[in-house]
Backbone bond lengths (Angstrom), bond angles and torsions (degrees), N, CA, C in turn:
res aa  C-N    CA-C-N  psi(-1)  N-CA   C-N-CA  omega(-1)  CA-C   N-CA-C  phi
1 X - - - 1.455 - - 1.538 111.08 -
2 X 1.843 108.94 -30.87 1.781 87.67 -168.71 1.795 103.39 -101.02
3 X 1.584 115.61 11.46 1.305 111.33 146.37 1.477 124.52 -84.68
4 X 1.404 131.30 12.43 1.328 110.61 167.48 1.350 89.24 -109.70
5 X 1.341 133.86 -21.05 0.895 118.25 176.60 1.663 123.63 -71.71
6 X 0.930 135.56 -12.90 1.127 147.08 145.44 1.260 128.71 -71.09
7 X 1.471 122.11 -30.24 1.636 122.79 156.89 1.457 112.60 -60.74
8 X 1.248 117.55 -41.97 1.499 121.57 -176.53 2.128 105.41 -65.75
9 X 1.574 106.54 -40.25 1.881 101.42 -175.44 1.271 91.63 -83.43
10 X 1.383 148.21 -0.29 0.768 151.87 -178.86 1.969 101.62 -85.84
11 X 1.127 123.32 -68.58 1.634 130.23 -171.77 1.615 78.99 -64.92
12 X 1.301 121.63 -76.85 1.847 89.47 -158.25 1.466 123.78 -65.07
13 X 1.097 119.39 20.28 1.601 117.42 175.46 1.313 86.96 -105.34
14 X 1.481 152.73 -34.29 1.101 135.13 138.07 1.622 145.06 -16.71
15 X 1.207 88.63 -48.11 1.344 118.48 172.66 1.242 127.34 -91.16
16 X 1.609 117.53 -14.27 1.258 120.82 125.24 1.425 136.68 -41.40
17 X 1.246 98.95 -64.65 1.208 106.24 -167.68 1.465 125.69 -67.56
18 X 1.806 114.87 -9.62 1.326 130.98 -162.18 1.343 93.01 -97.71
19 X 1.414 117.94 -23.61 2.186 117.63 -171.50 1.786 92.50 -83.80
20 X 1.487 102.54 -40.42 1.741 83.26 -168.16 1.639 98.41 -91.46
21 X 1.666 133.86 16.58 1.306 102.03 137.22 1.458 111.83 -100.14
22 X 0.991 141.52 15.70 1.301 127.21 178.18 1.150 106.13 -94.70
23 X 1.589 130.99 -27.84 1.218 135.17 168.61 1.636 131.42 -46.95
24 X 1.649 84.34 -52.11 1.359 118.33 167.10 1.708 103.81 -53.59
25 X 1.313 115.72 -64.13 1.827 115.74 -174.52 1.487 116.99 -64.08
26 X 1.490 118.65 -10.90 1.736 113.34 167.11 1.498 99.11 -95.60
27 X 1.404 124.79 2.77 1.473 104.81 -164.18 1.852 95.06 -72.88
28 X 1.641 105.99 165.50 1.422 104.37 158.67 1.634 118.97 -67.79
29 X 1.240 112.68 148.29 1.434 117.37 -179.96 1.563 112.10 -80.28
30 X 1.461 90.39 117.37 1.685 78.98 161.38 1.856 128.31 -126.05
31 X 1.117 94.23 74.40 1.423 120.15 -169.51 1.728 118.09 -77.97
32 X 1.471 139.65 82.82 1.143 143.29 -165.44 1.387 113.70 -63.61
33 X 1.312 114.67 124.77 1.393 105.41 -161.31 1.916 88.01 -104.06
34 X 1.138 133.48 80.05 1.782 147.53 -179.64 1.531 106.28 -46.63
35 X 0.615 106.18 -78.68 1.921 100.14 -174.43 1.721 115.56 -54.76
36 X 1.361 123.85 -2.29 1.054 131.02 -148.85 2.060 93.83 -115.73
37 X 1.239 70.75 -76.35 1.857 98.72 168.03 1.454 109.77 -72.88
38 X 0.973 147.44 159.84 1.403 152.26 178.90 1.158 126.50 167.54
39 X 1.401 106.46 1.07 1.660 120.99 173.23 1.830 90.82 -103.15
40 X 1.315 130.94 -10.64 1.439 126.92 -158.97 1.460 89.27 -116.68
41 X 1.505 143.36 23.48 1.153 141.56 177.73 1.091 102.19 -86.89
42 X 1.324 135.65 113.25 1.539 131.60 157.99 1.524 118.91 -61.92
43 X 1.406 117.52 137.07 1.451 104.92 162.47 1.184 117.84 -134.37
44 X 1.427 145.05 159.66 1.303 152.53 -155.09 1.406 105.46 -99.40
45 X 1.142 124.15 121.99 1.778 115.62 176.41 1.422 122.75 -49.33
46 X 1.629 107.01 -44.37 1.416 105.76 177.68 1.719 109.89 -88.99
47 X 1.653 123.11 47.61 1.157 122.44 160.37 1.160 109.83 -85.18
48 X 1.455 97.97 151.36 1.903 104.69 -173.82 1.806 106.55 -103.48
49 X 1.368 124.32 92.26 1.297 110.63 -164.53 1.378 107.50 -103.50
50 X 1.606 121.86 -59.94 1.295 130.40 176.92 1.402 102.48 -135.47
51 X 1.330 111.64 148.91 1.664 128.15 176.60 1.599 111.22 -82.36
52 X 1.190 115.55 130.23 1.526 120.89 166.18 1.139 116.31 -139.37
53 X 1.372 117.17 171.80 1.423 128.06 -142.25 1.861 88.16 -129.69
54 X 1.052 130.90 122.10 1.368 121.50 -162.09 1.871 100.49 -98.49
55 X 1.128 96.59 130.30 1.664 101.60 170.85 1.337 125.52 -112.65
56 X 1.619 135.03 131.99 1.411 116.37 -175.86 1.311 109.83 -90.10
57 X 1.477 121.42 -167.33 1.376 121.62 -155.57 1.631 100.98 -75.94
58 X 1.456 125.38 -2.74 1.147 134.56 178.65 1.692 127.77 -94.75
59 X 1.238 92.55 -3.91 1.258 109.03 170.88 1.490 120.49 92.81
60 X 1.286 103.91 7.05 1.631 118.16 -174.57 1.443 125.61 -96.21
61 X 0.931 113.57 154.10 1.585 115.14 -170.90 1.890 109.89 -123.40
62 X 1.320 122.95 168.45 1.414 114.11 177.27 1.381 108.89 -90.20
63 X 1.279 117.72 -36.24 1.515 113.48 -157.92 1.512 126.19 -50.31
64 X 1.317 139.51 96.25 1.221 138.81 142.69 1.487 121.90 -19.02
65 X 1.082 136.42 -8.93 1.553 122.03 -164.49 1.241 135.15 61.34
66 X 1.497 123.98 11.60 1.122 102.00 177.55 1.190 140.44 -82.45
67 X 1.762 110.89 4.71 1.541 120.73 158.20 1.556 99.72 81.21
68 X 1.109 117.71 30.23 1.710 117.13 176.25 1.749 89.24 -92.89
69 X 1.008 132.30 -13.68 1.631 124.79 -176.46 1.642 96.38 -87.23
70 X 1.664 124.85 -32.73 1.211 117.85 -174.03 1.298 121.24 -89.99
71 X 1.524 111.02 -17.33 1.464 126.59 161.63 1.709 117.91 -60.79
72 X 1.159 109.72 -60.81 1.425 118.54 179.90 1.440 114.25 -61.25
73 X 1.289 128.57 -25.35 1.281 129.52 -173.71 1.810 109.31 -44.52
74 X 1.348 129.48 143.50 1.261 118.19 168.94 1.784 119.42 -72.24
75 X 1.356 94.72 -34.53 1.586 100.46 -161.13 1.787 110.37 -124.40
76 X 1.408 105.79 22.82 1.424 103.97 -173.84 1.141 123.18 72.08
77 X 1.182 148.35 4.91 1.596 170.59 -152.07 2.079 81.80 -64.86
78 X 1.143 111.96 -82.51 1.748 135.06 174.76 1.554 105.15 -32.66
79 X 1.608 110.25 128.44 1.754 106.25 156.98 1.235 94.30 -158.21
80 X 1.849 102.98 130.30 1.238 99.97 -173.28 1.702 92.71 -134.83
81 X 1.628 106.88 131.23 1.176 126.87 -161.44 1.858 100.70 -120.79
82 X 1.761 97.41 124.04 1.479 102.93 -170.44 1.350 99.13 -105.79
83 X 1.749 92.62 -175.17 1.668 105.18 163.60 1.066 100.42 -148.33
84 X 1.289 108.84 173.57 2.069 115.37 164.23 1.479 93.03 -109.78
85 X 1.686 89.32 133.77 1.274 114.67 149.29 1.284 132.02 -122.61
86 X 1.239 150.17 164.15 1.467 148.34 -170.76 1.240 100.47 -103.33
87 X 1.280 123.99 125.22 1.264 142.11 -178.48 1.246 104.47 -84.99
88 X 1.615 125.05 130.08 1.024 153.07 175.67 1.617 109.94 -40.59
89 X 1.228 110.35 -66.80 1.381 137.60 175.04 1.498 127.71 -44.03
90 X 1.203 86.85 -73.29 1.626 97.57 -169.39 1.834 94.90 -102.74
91 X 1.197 114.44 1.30 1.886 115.78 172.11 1.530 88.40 41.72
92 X 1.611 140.76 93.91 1.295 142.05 -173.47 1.854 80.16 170.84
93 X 1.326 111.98 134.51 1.289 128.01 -173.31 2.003 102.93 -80.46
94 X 1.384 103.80 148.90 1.449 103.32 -173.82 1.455 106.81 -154.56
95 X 0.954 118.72 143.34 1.872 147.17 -161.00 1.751 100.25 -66.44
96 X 1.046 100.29 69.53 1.831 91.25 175.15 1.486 111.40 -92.90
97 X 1.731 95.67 156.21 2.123 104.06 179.77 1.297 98.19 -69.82
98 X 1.767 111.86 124.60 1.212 114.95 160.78 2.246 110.69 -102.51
99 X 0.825 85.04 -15.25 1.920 85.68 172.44 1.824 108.10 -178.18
100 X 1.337 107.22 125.88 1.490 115.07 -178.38 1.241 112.27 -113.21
101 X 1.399 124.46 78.20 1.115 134.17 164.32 1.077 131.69 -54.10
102 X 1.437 115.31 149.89 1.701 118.66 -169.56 1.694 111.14 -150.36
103 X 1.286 111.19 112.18 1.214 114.51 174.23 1.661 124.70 -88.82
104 X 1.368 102.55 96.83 1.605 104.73 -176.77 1.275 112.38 -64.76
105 X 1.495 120.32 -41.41 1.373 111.16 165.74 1.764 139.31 -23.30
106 X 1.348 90.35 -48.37 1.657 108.27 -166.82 1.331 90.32 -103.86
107 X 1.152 164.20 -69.51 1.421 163.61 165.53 1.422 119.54 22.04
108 X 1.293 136.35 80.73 1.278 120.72 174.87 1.416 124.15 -78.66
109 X 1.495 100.89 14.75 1.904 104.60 159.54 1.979 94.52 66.62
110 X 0.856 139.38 13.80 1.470 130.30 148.35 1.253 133.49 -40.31
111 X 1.094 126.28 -20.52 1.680 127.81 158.07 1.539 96.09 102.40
112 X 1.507 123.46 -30.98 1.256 124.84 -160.90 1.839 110.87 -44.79
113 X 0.950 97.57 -37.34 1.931 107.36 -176.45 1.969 90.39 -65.62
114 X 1.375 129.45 -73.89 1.361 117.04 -176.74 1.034 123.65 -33.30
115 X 1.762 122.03 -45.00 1.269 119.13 -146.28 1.588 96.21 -86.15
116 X 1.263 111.00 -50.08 1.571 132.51 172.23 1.252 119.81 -30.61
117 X 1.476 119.43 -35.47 1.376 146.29 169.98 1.571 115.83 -41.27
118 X 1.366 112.50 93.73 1.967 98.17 175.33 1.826 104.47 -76.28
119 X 0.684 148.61 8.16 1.534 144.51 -160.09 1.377 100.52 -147.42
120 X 1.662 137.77 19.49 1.321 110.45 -156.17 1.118 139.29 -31.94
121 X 1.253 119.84 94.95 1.447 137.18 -158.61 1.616 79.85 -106.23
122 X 0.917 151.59 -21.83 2.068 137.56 -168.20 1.737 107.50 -127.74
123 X 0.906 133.47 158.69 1.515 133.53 -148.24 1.384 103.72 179.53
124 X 1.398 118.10 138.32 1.684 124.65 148.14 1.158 143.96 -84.82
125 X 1.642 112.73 118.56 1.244 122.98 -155.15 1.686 80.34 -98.45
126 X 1.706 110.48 157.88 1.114 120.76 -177.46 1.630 112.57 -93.52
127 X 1.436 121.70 22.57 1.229 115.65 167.45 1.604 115.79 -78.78
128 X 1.194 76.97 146.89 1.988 81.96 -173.37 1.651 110.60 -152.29
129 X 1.141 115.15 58.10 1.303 121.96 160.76 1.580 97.12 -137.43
130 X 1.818 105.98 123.92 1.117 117.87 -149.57 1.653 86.37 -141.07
131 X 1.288 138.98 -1.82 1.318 130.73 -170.78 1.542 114.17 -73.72
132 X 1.244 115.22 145.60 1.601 135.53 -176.90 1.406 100.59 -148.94
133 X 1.466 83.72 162.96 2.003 105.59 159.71 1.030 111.67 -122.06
134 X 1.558 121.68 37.86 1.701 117.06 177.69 2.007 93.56 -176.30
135 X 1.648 80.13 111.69 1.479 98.16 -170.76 1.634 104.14 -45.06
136 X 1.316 113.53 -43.90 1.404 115.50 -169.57 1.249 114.67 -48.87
137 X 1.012 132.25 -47.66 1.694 146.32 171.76 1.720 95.04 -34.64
138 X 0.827 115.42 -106.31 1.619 115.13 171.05 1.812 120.55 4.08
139 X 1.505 121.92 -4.17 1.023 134.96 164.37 1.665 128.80 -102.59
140 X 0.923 97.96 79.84 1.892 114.96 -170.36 1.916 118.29 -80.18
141 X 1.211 125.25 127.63 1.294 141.47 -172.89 1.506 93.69 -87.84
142 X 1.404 128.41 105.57 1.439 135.44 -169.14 1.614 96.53 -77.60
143 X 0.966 116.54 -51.17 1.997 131.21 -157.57 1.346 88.48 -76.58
144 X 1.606 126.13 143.45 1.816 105.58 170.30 1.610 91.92 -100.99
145 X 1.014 91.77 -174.36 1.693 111.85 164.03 1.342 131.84 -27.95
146 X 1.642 128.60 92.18 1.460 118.58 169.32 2.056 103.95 66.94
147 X 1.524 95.18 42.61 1.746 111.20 173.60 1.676 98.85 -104.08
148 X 0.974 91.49 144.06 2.068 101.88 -179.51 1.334 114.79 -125.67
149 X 0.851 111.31 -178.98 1.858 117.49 -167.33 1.191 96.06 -85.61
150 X 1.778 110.92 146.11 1.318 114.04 161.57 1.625 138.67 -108.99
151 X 1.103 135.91 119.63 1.036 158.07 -139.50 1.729 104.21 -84.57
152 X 1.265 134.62 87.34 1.416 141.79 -173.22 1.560 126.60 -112.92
């Protein structure tokens, strides 16, 4: 008795399973064709794609240097390379960004460098096509050219 009874939960779990694919095979397709389409890519604001360093129309950036984004990093992803300069002001030498490197390669996109950030001076932009054929590429200069601290 408790083998037919089990042949029988047995055919309708079958018979389950045959309505929700058949259901599934009239549904409309919605299959994204990505390399094709790419203006029809949705993206989420709070996606974490690539890190940037935000500059205003003046060419300035926030970051102070104090390397709490390169400290916290898990895997070294962050390198931030200074200089001394002599301050105008107070004529007393001071720790300026000479290159803020960023390794997308190694990056596991954890947020920890943003959040860590007292000045958020670095942020995630939702671009996310990151492919190369030469690891080196994958190494990006966040700060551009002759950018200075900004004063808020």
């Amino acid at each position: 008795m408790n083998q037919i009874k089990n042949i029988i939960k047995g055919i309708w779990h079958l018979v389950q399973g045959m309505y929700i694919t058949m259901l599934n095979f009239l549904r409309k397709k919605v299959t994204e064709q990505y390399p094709e389409d790419r203006a029809k890519v949705f993206r989420y604001e709070r996606m974490r794609g690539q890190l940037v360093m935000s500059h205003n129309e003046k060419n300035q950036h926030k970051c102070t240097v104090c390397g709490i984004c390169q400290a916290n990093c898990p895997n070294g992803t962050i390198r931030i390379i200074t200089k001394k300069e002599l301050d105008e002001v107070t004529e007393k030498e001071k720790k300026t960004l000479d290159k803020y490197i960023y390794d997308i390669g190694s990056c596991t996109f954890c947020s920890i460098c943003t959040i860590s950030c007292p000045q958020n001076a670095i942020l995630w932009t939702t671009n996310f096509e990151h492919a190369t054929f030469t690891r080196s590429k994958l190494y990006m200069k966040l700060n551009k050219e002759g950018s200075t601290l900004t004063r808020e």
